[in-house]
N, C-alpha and C positions, 0 to 999 in steps of 0.2 A: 504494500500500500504506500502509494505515494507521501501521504499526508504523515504517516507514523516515521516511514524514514526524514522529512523534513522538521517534524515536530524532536527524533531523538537528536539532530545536530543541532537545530536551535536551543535545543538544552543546553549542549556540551557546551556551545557558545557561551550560553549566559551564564552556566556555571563558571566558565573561568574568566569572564567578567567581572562577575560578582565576587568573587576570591581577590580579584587585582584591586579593585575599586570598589567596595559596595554602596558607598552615597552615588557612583555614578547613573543615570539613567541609560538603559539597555541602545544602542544606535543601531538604526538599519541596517549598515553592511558593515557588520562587526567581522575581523581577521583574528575574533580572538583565541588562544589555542583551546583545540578540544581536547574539554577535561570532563567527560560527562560524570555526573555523580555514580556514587558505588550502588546497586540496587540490594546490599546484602548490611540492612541497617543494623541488623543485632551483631554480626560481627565485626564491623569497624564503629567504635562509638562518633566519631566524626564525619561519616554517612546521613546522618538522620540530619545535624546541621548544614552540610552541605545540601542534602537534600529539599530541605527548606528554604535555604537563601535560591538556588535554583527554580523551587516554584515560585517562591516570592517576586523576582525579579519576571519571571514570564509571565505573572499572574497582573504586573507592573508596566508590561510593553502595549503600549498603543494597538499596535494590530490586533493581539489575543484581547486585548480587553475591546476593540472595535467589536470580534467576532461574539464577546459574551453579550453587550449590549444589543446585537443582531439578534442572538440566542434568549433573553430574557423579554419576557414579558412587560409590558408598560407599569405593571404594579411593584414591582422589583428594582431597585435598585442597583447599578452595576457594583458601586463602591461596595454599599452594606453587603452584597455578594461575598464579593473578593473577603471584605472582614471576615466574615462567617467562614468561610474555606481555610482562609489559615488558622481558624481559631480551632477550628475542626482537624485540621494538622497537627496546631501545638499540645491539644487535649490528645492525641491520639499517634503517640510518637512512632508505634509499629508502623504505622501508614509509610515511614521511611522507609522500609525494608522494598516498598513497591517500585516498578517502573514508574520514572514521570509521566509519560504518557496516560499509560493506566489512570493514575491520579488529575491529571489535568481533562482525560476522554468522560471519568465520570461525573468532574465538574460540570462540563457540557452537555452533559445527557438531564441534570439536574435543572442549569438553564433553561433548556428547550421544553421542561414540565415545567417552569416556574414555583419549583421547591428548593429551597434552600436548607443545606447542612445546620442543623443547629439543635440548641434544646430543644427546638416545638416538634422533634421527631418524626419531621416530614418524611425526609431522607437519612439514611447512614452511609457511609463509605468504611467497605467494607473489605477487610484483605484476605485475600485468597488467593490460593497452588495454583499458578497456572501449571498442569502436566507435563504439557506437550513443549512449551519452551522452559522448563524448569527454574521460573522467576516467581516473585509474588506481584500479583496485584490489585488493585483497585477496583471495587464493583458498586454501581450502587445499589442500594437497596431500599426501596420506598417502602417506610413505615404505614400504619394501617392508618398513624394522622393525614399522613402525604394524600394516601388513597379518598381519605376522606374529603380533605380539598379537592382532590382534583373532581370530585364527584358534583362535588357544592359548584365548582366552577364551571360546569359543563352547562347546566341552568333546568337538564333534564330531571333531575331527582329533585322530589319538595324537602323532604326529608333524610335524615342521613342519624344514627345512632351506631356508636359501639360500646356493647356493654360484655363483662366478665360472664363466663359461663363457665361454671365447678365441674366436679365431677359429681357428684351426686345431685343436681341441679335437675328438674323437671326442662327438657326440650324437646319442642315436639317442630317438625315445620313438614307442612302440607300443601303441595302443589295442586292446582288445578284449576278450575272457573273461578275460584274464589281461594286465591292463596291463604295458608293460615300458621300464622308463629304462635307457640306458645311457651312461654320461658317462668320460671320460678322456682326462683332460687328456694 
């Protein structure tokens, strides 16, 4: 894929950018050498920081941040975005151990649903075995709040509940001419 190989060298870039300069902002046709970060966070402790000044700075560049404001929604904010991403980072420092890519593909997939990382447990980013290229990385995972917005936002459903169901909980649900739940605890 086109996009994946130009997304890992625009890393490499700005990681060793970021390493030379960190107050500098990222430039268009940077020559700067490729130092891509380590993808193996738990065994070099200066992986996970590399890691992060990496997305930070990408998360920082005009073009990606052009394509997230494409990608978001008119109710979302680009910046408050980007905040919630690294916060979602620094709370979750295993997230180093992934491909940037990875992490940056399910920033974007989180845009394009206009859910954002955070405590309201829309989304999680979430790390897992890739097998087949033996990396970790980044997946989202839309919480059952995420779903629930995206439900609310659709304008089709009037209503929307989620509620706990035990195990020894009375449930019964009944399809047919006349659908029917019955729930009690």
């Amino acid at each position: 894929m086109k996009m994946t190989i130009s997304l890992k060298e625009r890393l490499a870039q700005k990681a060793g950018q970021s390493q030379n300069n960190a107050a500098e902002q990222p430039q268009a046709n940077s020559n700067a050498p490729s130092s891509a970060p380590s993808s193996t966070g738990g065994a070099n402790p200066g992986a996970g920081a590399a890691f992060a000044r990496a997305i930070e700075v990408w998360l920082k560049d005009n073009r990606f941040r052009a394509e997230l404001e494409k990608a978001l929604p008119s109710h979302l904010d680009v910046d408050r975005f980007i905040r919630a991403a690294m916060t979602a980072l620094r709370q979750t420092p295993d997230l180093a151990a992934a491909t940037p890519e990875s992490f940056l593909r399910a920033l974007l997939q989180a845009a394009q649903l206009g859910l954002e990382p955070g405590p309201l447990g829309h989304v999680y980013l979430v790390l897992v075995p890739n097998r087949r290229t033996g990396t970790a990385e980044v997946q989202l995972m839309i919480g059952y709040r995420g779903y629930i917005e995206l439900i609310r936002r659709s304008g089709i459903v009037g209503s929307v509940q989620a509620r706990l169901v035990y195990e020894n909980d009375v449930f019964e649900l009944e399809f047919g001419l006349q659908d029917r739940l019955r729930h009690v605890p």
